[in-house]
Phi, psi and omega in degrees: 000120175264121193267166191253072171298353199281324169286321123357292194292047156276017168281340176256071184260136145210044179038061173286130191240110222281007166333315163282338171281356190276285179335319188273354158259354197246008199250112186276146168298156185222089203223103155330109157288129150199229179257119174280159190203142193251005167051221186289357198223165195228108166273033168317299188256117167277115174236116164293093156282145178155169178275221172287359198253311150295344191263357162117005192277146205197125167093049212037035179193167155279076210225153195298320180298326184277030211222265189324333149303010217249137188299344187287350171292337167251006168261347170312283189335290214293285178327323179327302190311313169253080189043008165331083187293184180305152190230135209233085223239152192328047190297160150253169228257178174268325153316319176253067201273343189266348178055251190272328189115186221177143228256135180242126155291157191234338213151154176217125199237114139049052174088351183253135193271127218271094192231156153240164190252138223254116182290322224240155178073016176301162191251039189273182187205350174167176182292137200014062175193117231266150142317129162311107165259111172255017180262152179304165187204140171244352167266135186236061169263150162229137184253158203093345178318141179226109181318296180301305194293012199267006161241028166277168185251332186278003184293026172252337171273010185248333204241097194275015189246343164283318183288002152281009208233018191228149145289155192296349196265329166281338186306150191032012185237292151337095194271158199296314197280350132313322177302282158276021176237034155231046200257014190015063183291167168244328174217145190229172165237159187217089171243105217192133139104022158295305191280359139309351189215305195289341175280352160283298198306331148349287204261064220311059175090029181214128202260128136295103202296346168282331165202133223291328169297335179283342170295163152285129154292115175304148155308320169297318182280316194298317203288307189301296197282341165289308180309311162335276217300295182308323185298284154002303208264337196249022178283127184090357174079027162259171234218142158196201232199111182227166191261131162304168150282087163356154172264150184286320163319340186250060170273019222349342182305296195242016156257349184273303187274115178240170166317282188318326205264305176306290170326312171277014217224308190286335193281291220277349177252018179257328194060055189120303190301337177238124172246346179241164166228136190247136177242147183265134165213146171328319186257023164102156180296126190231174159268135155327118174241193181296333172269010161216141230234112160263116142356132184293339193267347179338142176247078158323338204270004197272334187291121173120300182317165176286143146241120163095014183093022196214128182278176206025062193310151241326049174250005169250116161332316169298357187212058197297178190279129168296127213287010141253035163265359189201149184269093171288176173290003151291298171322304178317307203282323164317300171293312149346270183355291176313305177292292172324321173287316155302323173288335180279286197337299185318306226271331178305309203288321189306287164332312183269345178250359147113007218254136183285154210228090193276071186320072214284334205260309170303308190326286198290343172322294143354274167313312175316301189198151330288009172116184178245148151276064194284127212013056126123011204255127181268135181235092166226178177262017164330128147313071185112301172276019197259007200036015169258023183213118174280221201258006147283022182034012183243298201268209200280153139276153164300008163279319160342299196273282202322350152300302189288351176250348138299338195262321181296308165305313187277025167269287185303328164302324174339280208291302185263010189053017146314142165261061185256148190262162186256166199269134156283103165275359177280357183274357178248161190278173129258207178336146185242086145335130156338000000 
């Protein structure tokens, strides 16, 4: 039995409201003047660490627009004013302006959303490996960056965004923390180990022993490998700014495809006959609830087909659905655990070293619910309509990042008694409608 989900699937209806895009043109900003002042801290050399979400990546890919947006580029911009010097970042060239490519909306088919991937002008150089940028560079985000892997050495040959920015004499012999803690900074950002937790929870809790991204990262190894990476970035008394770990749950990635939603799509394409979705879990196949987060990449057309010689894939207990498509509430509340432990490491360490402390995880918690007003522009975490999130449901739209580099200023004022003016963020896009 095959379900006709394309007909069907009006449980992912998503009301898109274009109301909001009205807004974002019709709302003048309400962005406070005053005297900028660098206070306690001296932003001559400015350096970023972090993964994609530093390095601009959006929309499933690395591509120059999302590079130029990326917040540490606009928290750079702002630091000019108080004395911040140049900041400088991998770009890709405008020939290869698309870089690895990247998911384009195209269209919305009865509320559903429509994408392609976007081919031309790409940066490759051979299969899975970007054109070489060999010029300085103070934004170091690599996506995929991993708090444990960043002192492996082979990761640079495994990871093609890192192996663009090494000589061929460095691939495997150079580790990422060698890489950025020798840039003689005066001030850093720091956002590391978001990717210790979303590359299990991705792989719906289930780590592969063929790769190395999909584990949890232990407690014992992250507390270790932080203190390092800080001890290091903070040698000479110098001063930045580090970042929580998002909670996974508060994401478009693992809120848009619900239990519920799945339920009604398998009901109106059944006419009835089928009404649950059955799950695989450690403790044997259940029914599905509210409290278990299926993944934006979930392959609806899969529900129903024969699997393993047996029909109806996941609508039968004899044939539950496999438990890395879907996050049970065990699994969630592991990982929750997990993140909490890691966010005390941070908010500790952040504290004993004297560091402004950018709270990402109460932020975007926010943003989930109950949302933000930002001049007058609604920010929640909605898929496609919420303008924090792209169409990978993991990183930033630029209006995204531009909140999240305000958010990082209104830390570092805090903390060193700077006077950095913050980013107009209504000057940023969300999602880019057909």
């Amino acid at each position: 039995m095959v379900i006709n989900m394309k007909r069907a699937l009006n449980y992912t209806s998503l009301y898109i409201g274009f109301t909001v895009l009205a807004l974002a043109y019709s709302c003048k900003p309400e962005i406070d003047s005053f005297e900028a002042q660098a206070g306690e801290a001296d932003f001559t050399k400015y350096v970023a660490i972090g993964n994609s979400l530093t390095a601009g990546f959006a929309d499933g890919g690395l591509y120059l627009e999302g590079q130029e947006v990326a917040y540490p580029n606009l928290i750079a911009e702002q630091l000019k004013q108080v004395g911040g010097g140049e900041f400088r970042s991998p770009f890709f060239s405008q020939e290869q302006r698309n870089g690895s490519g990247y998911l384009q909306l195209t269209a919305l088919v009865d509320g559903q959303p429509q994408t392609t991937n976007v081919t031309t002008n790409l940066a490759y150089r051979a299969e899975n490996r970007l054109a070489k940028f060999t010029g300085e560079i103070e934004n170091l985000g690599v996506p995929g960056m991993r708090l444990d892997l960043a002192f492996a050495p082979p990761f640079g040959s495994l990871n093609m965004y890192f192996e663009r920015l090494l000589t061929d004499t460095e691939v495997n012999q150079r580790t990422y923390f060698d890489f950025v803690s020798t840039k003689n900074h005066t001030f850093f950002s720091f956002w590391l180990g978001n990717n210790d937790v979303l590359g299990y929870a991705m792989n719906g809790a289930f780590e592969n022993p063929q790769d190395p991204t999909t584990t949890l990262t232990s407690i014992n190894t992250f507390s270790a490998r932080y203190t390092t990476f800080i001890d290091k970035l903070t040698e000479n008394n110098r001063k930045g700014v580090v970042a929580t770990i998002p909670t996974v749950t508060s994401i478009p990635f693992f809120n848009t495809v619900t239990t519920a939603r799945l339920e009604a799509g398998v009901s109106a394409s059944t006419g009835g006959q089928f009404t649950k979705i059955y799950i695989q879990t450690a403790a044997g196949p259940r029914q599905a609830t509210s409290e278990d987060l299926f993944t934006l990449r979930f392959p609806t057309d899969t529900l129903g087909k024969t699997s393993n010689g047996i029909p109806g894939y996941g609508l039968i207990p004899q044939n539950p659905l496999a438990d890395r498509f879907v996050l049970d509430k065990d699994e969630v509340s592991e990982i929750a655990a997990r993140v909490t432990a890691f966010n005390d490491i941070i908010k500790t360490t952040a504290n004993n070293k004297n560091l402004a402390l950018a709270d990402a995880q109460a932020y975007l918690n926010r943003v989930k619910s109950p949302g933000i007003l930002y001049n007058g522009i609604g920010v929640n975490a909605s898929f496609i309509t919420g303008n924090a999130f792209s169409l990978d449901g993991i990183h930033l739209t630029p209006m995204g990042n531009a909140l999240i580099a305000n958010l990082f200023i209104d830390a570092i004022n805090s903390k060193y008694k700077s006077r950095i003016p913050k980013v107009d963020a209504t000057k940023y896009r969300g999602v880019k409608f057909p």
